[in-house]
MIBA-579997 format. One record per residue (C-alpha): residue in three letters; x, y, z; chain. Coordinates in pm, whole numbers, plus 32768, in hexadecimal, padded with zeros to 4 digits. Each point is the difference from the previous one (the first is absolute). Last residue first. Layout:
BEGIN
    aa     c1     c2     c3   ch
   ALA      X      Y      Z    A
...
//
This chain:
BEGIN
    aa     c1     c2     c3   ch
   UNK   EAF7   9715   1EB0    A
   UNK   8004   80D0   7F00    A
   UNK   7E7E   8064   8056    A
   UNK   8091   8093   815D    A
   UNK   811E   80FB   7F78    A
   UNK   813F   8007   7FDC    A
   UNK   80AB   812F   7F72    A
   UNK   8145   7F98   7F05    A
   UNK   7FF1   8133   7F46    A
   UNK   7FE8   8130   8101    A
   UNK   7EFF   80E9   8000    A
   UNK   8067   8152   7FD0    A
   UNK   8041   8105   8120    A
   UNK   81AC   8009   7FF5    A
   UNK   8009   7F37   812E    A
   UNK   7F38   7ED1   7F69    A
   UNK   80F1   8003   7EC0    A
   UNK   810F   8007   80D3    A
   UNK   7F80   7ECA   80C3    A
   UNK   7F9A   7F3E   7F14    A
   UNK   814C   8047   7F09    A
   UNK   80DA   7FAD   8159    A
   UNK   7F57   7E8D   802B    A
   UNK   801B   7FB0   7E72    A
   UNK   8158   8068   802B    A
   UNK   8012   7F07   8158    A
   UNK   7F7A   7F0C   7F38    A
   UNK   80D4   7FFD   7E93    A
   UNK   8147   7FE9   812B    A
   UNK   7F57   7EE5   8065    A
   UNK   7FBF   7F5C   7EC0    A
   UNK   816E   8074   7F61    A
   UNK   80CC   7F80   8152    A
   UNK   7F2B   7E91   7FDE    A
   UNK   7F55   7F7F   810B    A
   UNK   7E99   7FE9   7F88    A
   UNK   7FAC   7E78   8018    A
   UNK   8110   7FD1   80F5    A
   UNK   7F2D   7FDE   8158    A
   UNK   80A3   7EF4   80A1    A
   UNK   8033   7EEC   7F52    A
   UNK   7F5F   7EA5   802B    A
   UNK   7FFF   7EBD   7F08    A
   UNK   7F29   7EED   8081    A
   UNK   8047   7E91   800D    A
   UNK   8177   7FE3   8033    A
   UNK   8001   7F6B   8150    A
   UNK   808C   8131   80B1    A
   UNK   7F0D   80C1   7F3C    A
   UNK   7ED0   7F2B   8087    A
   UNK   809F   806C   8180    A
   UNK   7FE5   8153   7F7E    A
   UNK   7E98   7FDB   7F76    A
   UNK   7FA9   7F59   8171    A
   UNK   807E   810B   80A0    A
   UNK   7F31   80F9   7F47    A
   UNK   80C5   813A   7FD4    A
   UNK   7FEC   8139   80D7    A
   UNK   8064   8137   7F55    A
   UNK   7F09   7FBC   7F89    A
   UNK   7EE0   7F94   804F    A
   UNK   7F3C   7F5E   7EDA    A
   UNK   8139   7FD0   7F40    A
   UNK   80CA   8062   7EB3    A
   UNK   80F1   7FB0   7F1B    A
   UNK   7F4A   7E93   7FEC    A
   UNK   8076   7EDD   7F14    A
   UNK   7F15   7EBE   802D    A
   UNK   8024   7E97   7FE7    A
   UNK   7F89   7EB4   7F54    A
   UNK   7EB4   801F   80CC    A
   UNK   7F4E   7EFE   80D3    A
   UNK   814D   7F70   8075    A
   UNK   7F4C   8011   8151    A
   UNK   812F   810F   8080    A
   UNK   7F98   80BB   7ED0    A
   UNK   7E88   7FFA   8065    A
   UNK   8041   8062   815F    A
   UNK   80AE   8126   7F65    A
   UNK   7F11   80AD   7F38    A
   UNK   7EE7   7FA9   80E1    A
   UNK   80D2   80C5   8121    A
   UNK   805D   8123   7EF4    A
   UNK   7E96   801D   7F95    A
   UNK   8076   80EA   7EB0    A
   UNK   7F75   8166   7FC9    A
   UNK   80A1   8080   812E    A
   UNK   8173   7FB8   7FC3    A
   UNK   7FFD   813E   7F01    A
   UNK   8052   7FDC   7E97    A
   UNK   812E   7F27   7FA9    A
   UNK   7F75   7EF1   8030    A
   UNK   8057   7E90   7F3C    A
   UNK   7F02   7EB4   8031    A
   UNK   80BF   7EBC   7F51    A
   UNK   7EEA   7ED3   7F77    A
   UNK   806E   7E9B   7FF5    A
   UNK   7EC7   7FAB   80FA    A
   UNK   7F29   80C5   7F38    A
   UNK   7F5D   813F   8058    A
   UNK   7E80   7FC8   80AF    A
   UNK   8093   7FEE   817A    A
   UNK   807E   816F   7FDA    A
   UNK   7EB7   805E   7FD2    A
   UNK   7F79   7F84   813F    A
   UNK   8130   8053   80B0    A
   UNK   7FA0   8172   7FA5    A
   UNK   80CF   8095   7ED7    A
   UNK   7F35   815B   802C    A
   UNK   806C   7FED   815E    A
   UNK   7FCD   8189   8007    A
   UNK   7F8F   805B   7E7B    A
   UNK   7ED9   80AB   807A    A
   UNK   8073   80BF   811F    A
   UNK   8112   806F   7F0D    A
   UNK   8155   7F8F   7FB4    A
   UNK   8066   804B   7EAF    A
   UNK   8008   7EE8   7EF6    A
   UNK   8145   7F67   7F50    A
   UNK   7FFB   7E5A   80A5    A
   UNK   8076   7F1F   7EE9    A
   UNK   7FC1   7E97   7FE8    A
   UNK   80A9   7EF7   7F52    A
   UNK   7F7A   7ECC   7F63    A
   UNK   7E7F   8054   7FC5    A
   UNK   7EDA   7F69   7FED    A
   UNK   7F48   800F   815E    A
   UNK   8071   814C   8033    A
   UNK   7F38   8081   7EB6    A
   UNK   7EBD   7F65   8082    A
   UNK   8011   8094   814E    A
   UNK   804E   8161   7F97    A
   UNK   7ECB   7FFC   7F33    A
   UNK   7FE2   8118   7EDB    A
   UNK   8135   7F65   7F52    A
   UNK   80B3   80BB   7EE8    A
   UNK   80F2   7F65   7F23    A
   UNK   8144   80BB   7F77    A
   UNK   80AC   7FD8   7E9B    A
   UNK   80C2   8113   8092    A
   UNK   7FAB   810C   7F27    A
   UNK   7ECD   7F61   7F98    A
   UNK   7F83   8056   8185    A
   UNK   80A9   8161   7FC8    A
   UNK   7F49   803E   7EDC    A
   UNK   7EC6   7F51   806A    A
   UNK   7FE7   80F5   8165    A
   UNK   802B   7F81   812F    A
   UNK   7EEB   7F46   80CE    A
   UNK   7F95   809D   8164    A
   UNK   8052   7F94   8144    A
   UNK   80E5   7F2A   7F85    A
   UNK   8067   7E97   7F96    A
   UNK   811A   7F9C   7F2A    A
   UNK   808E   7F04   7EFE    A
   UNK   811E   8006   7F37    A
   UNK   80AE   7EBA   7F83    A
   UNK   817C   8014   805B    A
   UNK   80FE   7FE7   7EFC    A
   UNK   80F9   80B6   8083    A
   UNK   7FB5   8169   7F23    A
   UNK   7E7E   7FBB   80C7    A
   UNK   808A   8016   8143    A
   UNK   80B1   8140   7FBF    A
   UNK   7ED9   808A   7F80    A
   UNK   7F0E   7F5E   8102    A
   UNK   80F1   8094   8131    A
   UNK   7FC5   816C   7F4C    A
   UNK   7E87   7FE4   7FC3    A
   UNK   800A   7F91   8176    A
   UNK   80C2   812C   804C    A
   UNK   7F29   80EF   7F5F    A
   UNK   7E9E   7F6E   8098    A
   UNK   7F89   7E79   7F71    A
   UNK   7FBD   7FBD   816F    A
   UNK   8044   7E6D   8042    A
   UNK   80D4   7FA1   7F0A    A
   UNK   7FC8   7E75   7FA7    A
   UNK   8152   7F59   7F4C    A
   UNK   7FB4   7EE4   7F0E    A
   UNK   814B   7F3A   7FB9    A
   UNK   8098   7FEC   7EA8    A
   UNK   815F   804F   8067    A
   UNK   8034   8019   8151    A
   UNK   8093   7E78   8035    A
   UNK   7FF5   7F8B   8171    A
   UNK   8121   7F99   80CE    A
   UNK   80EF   7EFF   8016    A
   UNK   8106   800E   8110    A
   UNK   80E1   7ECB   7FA5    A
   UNK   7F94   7F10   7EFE    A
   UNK   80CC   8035   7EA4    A
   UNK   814E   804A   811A    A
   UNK   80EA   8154   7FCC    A
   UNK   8101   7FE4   8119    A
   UNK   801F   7F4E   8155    A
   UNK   7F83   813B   80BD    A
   UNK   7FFC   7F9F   8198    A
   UNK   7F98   814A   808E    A
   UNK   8101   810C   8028    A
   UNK   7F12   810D   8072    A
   UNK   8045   80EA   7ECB    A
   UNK   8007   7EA9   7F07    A
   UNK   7EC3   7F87   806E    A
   UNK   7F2D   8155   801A    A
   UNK   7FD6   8083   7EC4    A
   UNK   7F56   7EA7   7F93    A
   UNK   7EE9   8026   8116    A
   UNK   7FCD   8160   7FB4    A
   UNK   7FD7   7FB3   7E7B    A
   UNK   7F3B   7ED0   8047    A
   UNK   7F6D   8029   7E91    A
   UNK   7EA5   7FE6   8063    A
   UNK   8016   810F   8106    A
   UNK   810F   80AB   7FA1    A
   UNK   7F52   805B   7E97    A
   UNK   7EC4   8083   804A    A
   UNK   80AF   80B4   8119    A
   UNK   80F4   80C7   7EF0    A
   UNK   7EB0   801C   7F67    A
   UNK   7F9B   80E6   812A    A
   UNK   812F   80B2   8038    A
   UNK   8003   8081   7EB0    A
   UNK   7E7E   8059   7FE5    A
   UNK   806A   80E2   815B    A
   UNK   8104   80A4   7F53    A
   UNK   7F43   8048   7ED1    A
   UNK   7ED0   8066   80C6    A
   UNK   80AF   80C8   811E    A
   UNK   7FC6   816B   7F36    A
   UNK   7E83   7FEB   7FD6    A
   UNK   7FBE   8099   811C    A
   UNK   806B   80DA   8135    A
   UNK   7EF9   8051   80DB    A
   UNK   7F3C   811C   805A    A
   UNK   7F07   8039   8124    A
   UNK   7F63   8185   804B    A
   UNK   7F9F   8039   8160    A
   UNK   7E83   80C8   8043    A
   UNK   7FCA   7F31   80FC    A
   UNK   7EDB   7F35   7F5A    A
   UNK   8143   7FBF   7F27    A
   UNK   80B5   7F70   80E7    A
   UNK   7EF2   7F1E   80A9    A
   UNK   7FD4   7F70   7E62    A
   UNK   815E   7FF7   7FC7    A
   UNK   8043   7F08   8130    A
   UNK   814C   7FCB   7FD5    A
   UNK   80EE   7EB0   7FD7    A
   UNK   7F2A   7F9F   7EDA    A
   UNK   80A8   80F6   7F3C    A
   UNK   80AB   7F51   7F11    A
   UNK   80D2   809D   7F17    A
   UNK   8114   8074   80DB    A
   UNK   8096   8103   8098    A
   UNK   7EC6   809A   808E    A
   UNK   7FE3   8198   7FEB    A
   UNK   7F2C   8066   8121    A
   UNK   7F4F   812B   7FC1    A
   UNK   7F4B   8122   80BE    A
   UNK   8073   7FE0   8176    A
   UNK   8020   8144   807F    A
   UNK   7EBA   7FF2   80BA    A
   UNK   80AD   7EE5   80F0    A
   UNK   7FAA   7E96   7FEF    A
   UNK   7F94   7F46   8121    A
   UNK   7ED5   7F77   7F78    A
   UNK   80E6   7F78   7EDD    A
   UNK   80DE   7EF8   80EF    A
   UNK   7E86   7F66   8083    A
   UNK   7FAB   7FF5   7E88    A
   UNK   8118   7F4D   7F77    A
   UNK   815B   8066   7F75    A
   UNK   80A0   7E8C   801B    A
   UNK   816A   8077   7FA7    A
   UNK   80A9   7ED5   7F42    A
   UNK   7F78   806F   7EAE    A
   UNK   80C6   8133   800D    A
   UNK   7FBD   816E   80A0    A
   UNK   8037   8129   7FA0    A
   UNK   7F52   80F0   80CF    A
   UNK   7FB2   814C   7F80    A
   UNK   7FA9   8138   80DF    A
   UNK   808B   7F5C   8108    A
   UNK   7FCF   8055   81A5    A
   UNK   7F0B   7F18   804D    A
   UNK   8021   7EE4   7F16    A
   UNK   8158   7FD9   8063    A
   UNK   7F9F   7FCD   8155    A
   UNK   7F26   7F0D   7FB8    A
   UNK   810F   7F42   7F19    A
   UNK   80EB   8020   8128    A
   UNK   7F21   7F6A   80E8    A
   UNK   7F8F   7ED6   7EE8    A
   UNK   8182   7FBF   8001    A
   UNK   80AA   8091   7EBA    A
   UNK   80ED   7EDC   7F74    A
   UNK   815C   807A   8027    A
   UNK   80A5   8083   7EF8    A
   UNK   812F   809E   80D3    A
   UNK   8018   813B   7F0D    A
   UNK   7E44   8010   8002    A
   UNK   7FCD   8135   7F72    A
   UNK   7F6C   816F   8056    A
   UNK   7FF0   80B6   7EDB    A
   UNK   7FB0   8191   8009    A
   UNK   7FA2   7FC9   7E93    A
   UNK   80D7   804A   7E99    A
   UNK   814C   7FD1   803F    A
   UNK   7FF2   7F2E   8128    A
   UNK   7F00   7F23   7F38    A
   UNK   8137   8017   7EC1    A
   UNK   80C5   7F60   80ED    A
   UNK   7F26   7EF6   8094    A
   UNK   7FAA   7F99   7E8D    A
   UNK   8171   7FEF   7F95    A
   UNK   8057   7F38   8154    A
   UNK   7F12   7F09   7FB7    A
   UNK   7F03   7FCD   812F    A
   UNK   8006   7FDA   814D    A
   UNK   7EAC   7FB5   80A1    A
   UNK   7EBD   80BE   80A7    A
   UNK   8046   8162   7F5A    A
   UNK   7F96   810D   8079    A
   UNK   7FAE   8141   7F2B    A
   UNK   7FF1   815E   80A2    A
   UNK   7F9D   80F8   7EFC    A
   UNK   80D2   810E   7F95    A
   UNK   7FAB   8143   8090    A
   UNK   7FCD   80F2   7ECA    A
   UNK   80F6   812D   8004    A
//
């Protein structure tokens, strides 16, 4: 009989995906789901012949060199994968997949349901009656926001899930525009009535609401630098639900303590789990709009991952390349 691989995996997952691991892999799982320390990710490396990871485990080059010959795959759950070094990995002869394409919906969700609390005071309303705050009734004055409808909204990285955000966006009424890496094609541009901007800087300068749906790479680190963040209006709302990188989280929130900004929605941070205390203190105040890492959280979109995860790694096992390899020109 074939020996079953060993497969370790960093975090708990859902039960039906741990299950049918047991059934299919010598699994070893995570039952207390305790984040792996960098010890017990090095020792994991060591002894796996596919590590799962997720995009909390910082699989560098230092925690690579260590990596024992039966190490041919790790399986990230999760679509980004800028949490390994694919490029040391693969000079080790280590295959990297991912899990894509199955978070877009959910993510797109999230993200205009932030498009909407910001300007809206959704959070801020949601909170009066729960913490028994004075409430005198319905008042023509009291907590006015912003209207959606009709605003410009910039997406910044016009990928699946910013195609997603701009067709939600564009059934409230939003005006679509985008920047990206590289321009879309005319159908899906007429699509959504969409307008491409080559300069970054130019489009933040115009528009009401911005949207943050790009990877983080080297080259999209800080991408919202404080000097860019200083071009968007003074009424303008900044929403990320990509990775905390791409957005100068100090600049970000100096300028909403300034009144600079009308306010920002983030679902995620620069160091996280760490938050900025000066973007909590902002929440307190009802300034910024902070959640921790929901963009994804759904039962369907993780349970989508982990088969994405087990298809990867079957498919590797049985001697045929698996479908969601990674490799360096993705990136």
């Amino acid at each position: 009989m074939k020996k079953r691989p060993l497969v370790i995996v960093t975090r708990r997952l859902p039960d039906v995906i741990e299950t049918r691991m047991r059934e299919l892999f010598d699994a070893r799982l995570n039952h207390d789901d305790e984040p792996f320390t960098q010890a017990q990710l090095a020792t994991a490396v060591a002894e796996a012949d596919v590590l799962v990871p997720t995009v909390t485990d910082r699989i560098d080059a230092g925690l690579l060199g260590g990596a024992g010959e039966n190490l041919k795959l790790i399986a990230n759950f999760g679509n980004g994968v800028d949490n390994i070094d694919v490029q040391t990995a693969l000079n080790r002869g280590i295959t990297v997949t991912n899990t894509p394409g199955v978070l877009t919906e959910d993510t797109a969700d999230m993200t205009m349901g932030l498009i909407l609390a910001g300007p809206r005071r959704i959070a801020e309303g949601a909170r009066v009656v729960p913490d028994e705050q004075e409430w005198n009734g319905w008042s023509p004055t009291w907590m006015l926001g912003r209207r959606i409808w009709g605003k410009r909204l910039g997406i910044v990285g016009m990928g699946r899930i910013g195609q997603a955000v701009a067709r939600r966006a564009k059934a409230f009424g939003l005006s679509i525009h985008y920047h990206n890496r590289k321009r879309v094609s005319p159908s899906v541009e007429d699509a959504l009535e969409a307008t491409y901007w080559e300069s970054l800087d130019q489009m933040l300068a115009r528009m009401d609401i911005i949207s943050v749906n790009c990877p983080h790479t080297p080259a999209t680190y800080h991408l919202l630098s404080a000097r860019r963040l200083k071009l968007l209006k003074r009424d303008a709302y900044v929403v990320n639900t990509a990775r905390g990188e791409v957005v100068d989280e100090g600049a970000l929130a100096r300028m909403l303590e300034a009144g600079e900004l009308a306010g920002a929605a983030l679902d995620v941070f620069e160091n996280e789990p760490a938050v900025n205390p000066k973007l909590v203190r902002l929440a307190r105040q009802n300034k910024v709009v902070l959640l921790p890492h929901l963009g994804s959280a759904t039962i369907e979109g993780r349970v989508d991952m982990g088969e994405k995860v087990i298809v990867n790694i079957k498919t590797f096992m049985d001697g045929h390349r698996p479908p969601d390899r990674v490799i360096p020109a993705m990136l």
